[in-house]
C-alpha positions in Angstrom: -9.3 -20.3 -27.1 -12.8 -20.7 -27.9 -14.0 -23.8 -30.7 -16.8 -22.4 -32.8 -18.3 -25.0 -35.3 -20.7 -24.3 -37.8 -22.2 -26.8 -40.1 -22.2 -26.5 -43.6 -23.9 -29.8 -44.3 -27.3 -30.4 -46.5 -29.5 -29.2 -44.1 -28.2 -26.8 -42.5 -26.7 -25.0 -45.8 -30.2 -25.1 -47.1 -31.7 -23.1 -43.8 -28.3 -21.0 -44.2 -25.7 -22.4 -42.2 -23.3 -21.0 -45.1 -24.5 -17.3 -44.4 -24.1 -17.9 -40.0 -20.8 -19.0 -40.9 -19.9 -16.2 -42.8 -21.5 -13.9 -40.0 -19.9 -15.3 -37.5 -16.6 -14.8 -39.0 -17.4 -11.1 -39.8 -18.3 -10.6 -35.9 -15.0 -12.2 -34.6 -13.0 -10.2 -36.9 -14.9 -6.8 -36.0 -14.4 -7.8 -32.3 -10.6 -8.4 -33.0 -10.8 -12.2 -31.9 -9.5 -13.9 -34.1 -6.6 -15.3 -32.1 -9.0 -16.2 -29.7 -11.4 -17.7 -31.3 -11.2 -21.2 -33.6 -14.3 -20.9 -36.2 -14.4 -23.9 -38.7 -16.9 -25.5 -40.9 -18.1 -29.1 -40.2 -20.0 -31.2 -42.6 -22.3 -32.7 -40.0 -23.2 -32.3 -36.4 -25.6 -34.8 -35.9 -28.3 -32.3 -35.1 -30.0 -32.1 -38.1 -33.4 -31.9 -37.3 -32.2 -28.5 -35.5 -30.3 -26.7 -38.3 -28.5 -24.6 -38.8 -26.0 -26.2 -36.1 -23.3 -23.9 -34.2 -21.4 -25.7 -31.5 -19.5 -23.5 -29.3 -16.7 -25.5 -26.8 -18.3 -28.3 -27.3 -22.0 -28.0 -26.7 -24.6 -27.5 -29.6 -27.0 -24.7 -30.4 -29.5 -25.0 -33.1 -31.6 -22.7 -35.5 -28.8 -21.0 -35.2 -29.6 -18.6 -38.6 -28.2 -15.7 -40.1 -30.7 -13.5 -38.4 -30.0 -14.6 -35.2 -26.0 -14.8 -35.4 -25.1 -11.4 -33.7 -27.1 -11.9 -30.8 -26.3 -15.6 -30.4 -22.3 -14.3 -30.9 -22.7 -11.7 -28.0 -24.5 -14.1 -25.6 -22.3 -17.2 -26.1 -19.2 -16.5 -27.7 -18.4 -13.1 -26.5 -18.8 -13.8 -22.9 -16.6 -17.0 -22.9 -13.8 -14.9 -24.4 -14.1 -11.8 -21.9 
């Protein structure tokens, strides 16, 4: 299973890590992964000069915005599941 974390903290929710969140869990479901992939919010990723934060099996991507979800889905979530 792949971990997906996005952060909902202060900064990140301001540059809309709310709205990646929401994207990403669109794309999983559309992609029928959702028994493959764990997505969950986190407060804080320590990142937050970076935001919004996604952290994908453990290592963290940042300005990771609603605009850029899908293709950051494809490159590093998709291919870790297929």
């Amino acid at each position: 299973m792949v971990s997906v974390k996005c952060c909902v903290g202060s900064s990140c929710h301001i540059r809309g890590g709310a709205k990646t969140l929401k994207a990403l869990n669109t794309l999983i479901a559309e992609n029928n992964l959702t028994g493959k992939v764990d997505l969950a919010a986190d407060l804080c990723l320590d990142n937050c000069i970076q935001a919004p934060n996604v952290v994908v099996d453990g290592e963290v991507f940042g300005g990771i915005t609603p605009d850029k979800a899908e293709a950051f889905f494809a490159e590093h979530i998709l291919k870790r599941v297929k």
